[in-house]
C-alpha angles and dihedrals in degrees: 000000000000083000098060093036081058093046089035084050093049084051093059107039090049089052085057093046092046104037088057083052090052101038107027123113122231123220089253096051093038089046091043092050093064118092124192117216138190112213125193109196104200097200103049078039073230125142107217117200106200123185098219114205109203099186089058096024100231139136127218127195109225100175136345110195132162109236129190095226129026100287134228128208147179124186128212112213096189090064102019089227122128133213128207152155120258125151131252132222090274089063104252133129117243156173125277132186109204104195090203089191089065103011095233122141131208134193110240109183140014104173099079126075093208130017111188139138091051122180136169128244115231088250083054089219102108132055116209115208150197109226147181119195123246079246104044125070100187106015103097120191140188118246132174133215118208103213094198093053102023088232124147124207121191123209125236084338099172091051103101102173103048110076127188107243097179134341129191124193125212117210089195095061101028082233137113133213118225138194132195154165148194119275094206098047087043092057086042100066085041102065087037102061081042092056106033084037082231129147117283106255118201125260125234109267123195117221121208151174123228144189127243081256105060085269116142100222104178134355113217111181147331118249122207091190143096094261120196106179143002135195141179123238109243089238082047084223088115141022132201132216137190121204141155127247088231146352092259101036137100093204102107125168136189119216128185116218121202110225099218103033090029085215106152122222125205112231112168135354123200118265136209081264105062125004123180096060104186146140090052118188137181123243108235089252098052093233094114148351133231118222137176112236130173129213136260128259109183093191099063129051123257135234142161091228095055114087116250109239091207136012140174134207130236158177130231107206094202098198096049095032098231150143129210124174109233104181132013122183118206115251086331135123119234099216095176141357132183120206097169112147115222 
């Protein structure tokens, strides 16, 4: 009897040893698991920033807070403190720092006209923005603001004619992806479908790859599409892009272009359940991308510029070809997200 209770003891004790080994979670899976997302409610006029845990499949509030613009936002896990945009009594749009350990807030940043698209470097030391100028009502730039020195470095400040139209920075590679366009043929088509009361054609977007540093460091291909969202490969051998076949249209795809061969790859095309992919992003292992998409009313018309009442979040697993939703607000709109792993 003693005998069986020892054995019967070993047994157990190797099934919990085992079991931790089996079903624990790592630092980097549990920190890869969590999704930060920016929530506007229509009705309370509030931005809510959740930190979303997909292993547990709970939402925390991290801040609701009414804003005077769309805000932007980026979330530092080392120091639990957020940054994002809100605007200030001369009518522009800047930078905040929220130290959720104390709630203070703090004003970042009063050159710019408009901060938006903000994103976090891995160190956690640098915020990359979205700008436009005091002098400059379309040309949007990209600026960054060292946390550690309070210095802010503008990017290809003197250029007035190339304007950013989305960035995406990937923590894996210590790159971002950029694209951009050009302000005067922008204006061009513009004025041409006003004045021919013509549909409104895309415009040609160039599509790079920077530094860290504000250096273009390659370019990899021009896009004559609406695009909605970019983002660089892990391995920065490909990038994906999402974009819609036209302004008034619910058809989206997403395409995956090789950088060295420049072959594109069709990944995913909008279905009768969800229309408006965009702000596609690579997970940190390459197997899949998460994307924003809205759904479809067939009753009313379609168009990029219009505002998406409701919107869910969701994953593209490449290898099995399938989509699984990850995170749905209720009648709410999901204006950003960030799935970086650091």
């Amino acid at each position: 009897m003693k005998r069986f209770l020892f054995i019967l003891i070993i047994f157990v004790i190797i099934c919990i040893v085992f079991s931790k080994k089996i079903f624990s979670i790592d630092d980097n899976n549990a920190s890869a698991s969590k999704i930060y997302i920016n929530v506007f409610d229509p009705k309370s006029l509030k931005f809510n920033f959740y930190q979303f845990d997909q292993f547990q499949n709970k939402s925390k509030l991290l801040l609701s807070k009414e804003t005077a613009d769309y805000s932007a936002f980026a979330y530092s896990e080392r120091t639990n403190k957020l940054y994002y945009t809100d605007g200030i009594s001369d009518h522009t749009i800047q930078l905040f720092e929220n130290d959720l350990n104390t709630n203070q807030i703090k004003q970042l940043t009063a050159v710019f006209n408009k901060v938006d698209f903000i994103q976090i470097n891995k160190e956690q030391n640098i915020i990359f923005m979205r700008v436009l100028l005091r002098d400059e009502l379309r040309n949007f730039h990209i600026a960054t603001y060292n946390l550690q020195t309070k210095k802010i470095q503008i990017w290809e400040e003197e250029n007035n004619d190339r304007s950013v139209l989305n960035f995406n920075y990937n923590p894996n590679n210590n790159q971002l992806i950029v694209v951009s366009f050009s302000e005067n043929e922008d204006q061009k088509k513009l004025t041409e479908a006003n004045k021919n009361q013509t549909k409104l054609q895309s415009i040609k977007h160039s599509i790079d790859i920077y530094n860290i540093e504000g250096q273009k460091m390659k370019h990899i291909v021009d896009v004559e599409s609406f695009i909605s969202g970019a983002s660089l490969a892990p391995d920065a051998n490909s990038v994906i892009i999402s974009y819609d076949e036209a302004v008034d249209s619910p058809i989206s795809h997403v395409v995956e272009i090789d950088i060295t061969s420049k072959k594109v790859k069709s990944l995913l095309d909008s279905s009768g359940i969800f229309s408006k992919i965009r702000s596609v992003k690579f997970d940190e292992k390459k197997e899949g991308f998460y994307f924003l998409s809205s759904f479809i009313d067939d009753k009313k018309g379609h168009s990029i510029l219009e505002i998406p009442k409701e919107s869910v979040l969701s994953y593209y697993d490449i290898k099995k070809n399938k989509v699984r939703n990850v995170w749905r607000p209720e009648k709410s709109v999901i204006v950003s997200y960030s799935a970086e792993h650091f």
